[in-house]
Residue frames relative to the residue before (quaternion, step in Angstrom):
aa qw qx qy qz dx dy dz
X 1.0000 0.0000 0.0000 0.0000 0.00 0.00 0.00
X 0.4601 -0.6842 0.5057 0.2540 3.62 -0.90 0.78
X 0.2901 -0.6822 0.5361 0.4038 3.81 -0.77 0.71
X 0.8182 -0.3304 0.3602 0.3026 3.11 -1.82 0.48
X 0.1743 -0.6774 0.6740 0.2375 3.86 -0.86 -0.36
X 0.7521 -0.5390 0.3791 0.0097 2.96 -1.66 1.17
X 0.2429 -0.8401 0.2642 0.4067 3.44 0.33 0.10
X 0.4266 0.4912 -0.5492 0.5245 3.81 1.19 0.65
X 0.4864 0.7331 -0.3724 0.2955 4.10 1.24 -0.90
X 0.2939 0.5960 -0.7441 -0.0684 3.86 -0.86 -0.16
X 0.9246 -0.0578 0.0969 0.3639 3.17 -2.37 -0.13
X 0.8548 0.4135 -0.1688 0.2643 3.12 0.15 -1.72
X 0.4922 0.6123 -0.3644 0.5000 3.51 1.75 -0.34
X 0.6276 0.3397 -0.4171 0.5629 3.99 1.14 -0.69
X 0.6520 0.5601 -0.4351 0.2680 3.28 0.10 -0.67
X 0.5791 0.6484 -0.2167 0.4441 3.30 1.09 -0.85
X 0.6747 0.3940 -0.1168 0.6131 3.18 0.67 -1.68
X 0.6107 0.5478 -0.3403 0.4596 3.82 0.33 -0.45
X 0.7559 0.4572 -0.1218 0.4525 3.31 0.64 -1.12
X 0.2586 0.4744 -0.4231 0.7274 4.10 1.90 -0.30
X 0.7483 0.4594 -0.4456 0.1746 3.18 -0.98 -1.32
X 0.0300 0.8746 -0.4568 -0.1597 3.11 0.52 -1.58
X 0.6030 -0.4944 0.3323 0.5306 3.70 0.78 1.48
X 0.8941 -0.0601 0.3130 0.3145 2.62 -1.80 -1.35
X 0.4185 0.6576 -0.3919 0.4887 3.61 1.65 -0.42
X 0.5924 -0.4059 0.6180 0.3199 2.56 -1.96 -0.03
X 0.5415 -0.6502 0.4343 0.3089 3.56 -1.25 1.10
X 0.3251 -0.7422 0.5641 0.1588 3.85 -0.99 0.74
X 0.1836 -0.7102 0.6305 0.2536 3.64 -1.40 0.46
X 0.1662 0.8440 -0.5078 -0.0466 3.81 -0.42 0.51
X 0.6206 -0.4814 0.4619 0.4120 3.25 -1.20 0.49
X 0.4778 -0.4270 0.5083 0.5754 4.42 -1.51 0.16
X 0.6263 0.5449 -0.5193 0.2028 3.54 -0.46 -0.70
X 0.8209 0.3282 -0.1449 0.4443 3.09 1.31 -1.20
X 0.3970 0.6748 -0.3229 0.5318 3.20 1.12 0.84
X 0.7306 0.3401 -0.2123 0.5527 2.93 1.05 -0.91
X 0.5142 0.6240 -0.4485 0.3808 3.90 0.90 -0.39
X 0.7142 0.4186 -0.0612 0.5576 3.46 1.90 -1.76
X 0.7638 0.1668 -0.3998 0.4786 3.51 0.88 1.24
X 0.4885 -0.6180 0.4297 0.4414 3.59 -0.65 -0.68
X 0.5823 0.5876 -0.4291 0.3626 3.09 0.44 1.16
X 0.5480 -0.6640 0.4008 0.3133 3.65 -0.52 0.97
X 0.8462 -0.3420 0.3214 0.2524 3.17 -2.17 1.01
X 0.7662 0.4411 -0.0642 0.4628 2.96 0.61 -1.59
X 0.6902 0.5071 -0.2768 0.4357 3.13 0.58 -0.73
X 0.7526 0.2038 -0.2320 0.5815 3.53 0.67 -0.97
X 0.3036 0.5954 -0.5725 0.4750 3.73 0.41 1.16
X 0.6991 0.5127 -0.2673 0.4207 3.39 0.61 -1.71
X 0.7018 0.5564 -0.1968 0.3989 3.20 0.84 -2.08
X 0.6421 0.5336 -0.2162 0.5062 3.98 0.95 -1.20
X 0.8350 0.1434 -0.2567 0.4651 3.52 0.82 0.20
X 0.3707 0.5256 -0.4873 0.5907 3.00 1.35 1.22
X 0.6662 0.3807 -0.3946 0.5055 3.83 0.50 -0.66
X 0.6634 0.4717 -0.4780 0.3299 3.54 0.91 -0.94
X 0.5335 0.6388 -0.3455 0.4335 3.83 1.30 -0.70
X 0.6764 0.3702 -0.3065 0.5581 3.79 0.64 -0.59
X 0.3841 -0.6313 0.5752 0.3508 4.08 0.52 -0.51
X 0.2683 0.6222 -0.6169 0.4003 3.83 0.24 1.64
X 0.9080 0.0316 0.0103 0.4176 3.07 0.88 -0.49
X 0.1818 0.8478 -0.4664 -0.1750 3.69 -0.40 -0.15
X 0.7372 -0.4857 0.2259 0.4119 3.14 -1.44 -0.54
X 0.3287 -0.8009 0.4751 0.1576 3.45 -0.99 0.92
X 0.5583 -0.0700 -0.0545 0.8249 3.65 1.64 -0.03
X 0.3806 -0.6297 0.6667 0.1191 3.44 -1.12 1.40
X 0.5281 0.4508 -0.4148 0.5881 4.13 0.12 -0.93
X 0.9366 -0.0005 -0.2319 0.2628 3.24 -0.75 -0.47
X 0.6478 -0.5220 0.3739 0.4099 3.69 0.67 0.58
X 0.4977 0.6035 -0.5509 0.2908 4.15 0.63 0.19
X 0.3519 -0.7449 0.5636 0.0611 3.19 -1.20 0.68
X 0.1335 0.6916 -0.7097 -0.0099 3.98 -1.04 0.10
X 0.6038 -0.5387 0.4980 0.3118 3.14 -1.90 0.57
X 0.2644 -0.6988 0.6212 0.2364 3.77 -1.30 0.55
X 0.7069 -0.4686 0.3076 0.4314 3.07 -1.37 0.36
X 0.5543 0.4620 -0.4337 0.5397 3.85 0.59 -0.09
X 0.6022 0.5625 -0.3321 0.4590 3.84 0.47 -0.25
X 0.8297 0.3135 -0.1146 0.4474 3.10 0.80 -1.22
X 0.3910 0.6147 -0.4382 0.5265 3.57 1.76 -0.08
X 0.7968 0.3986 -0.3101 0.3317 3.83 0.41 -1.42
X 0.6331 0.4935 -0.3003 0.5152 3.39 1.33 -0.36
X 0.6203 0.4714 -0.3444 0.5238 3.90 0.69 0.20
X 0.5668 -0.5001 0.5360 0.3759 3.83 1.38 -0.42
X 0.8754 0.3026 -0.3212 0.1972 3.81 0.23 -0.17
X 0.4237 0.4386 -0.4000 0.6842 3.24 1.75 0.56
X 0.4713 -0.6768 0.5614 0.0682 3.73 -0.88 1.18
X 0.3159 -0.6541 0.5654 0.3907 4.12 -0.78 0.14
X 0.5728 0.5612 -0.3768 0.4637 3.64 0.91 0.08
X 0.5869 0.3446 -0.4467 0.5807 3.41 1.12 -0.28
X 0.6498 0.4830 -0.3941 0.4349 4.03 0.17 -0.45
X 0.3917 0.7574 -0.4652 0.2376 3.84 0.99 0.31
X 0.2985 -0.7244 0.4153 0.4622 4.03 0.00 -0.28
């Protein structure tokens, strides 16, 4: 089951964070560009969205210089169910 979303949260924040995750895989670090090839959401869009999660602590930066990204351990609590979207409120 997908966890709820926050109420600053829409789609593209799980998707994002979903897409780090990577199922059953091993978790990926990617740059927005690539993200966005690996969902249906524009360049731009997950840019915007990728530095919002990075603002809430879902994510951060996994090489700053080049723009790559990986879930943090708060990221990976809200996707497992044990960090609540009520705790992610401001």
């Amino acid at each position: 089951m997908r966890p709820p979303l926050a109420s600053w949260m829409t789609p593209v924040d799980r998707d994002i964070l979903e897409r780090l995750e990577n199922g059953d895989e091993d978790e990926l670090v990617l740059s927005p560009a690539l993200i966005a090839v690996n969902t249906d959401w524009g360049h731009q869009t997950i840019r915007e969205h990728v530095s919002i999660l990075r603002e809430h602590g879902l994510i951060e930066y996994h090489n700053k210089e080049r723009g790559i990204y990986r879930l943090s351990e708060l990221g990976r609590e809200y996707l497992t169910g044990d960090l609540h979207a009520d705790d992610l409120e401001e």
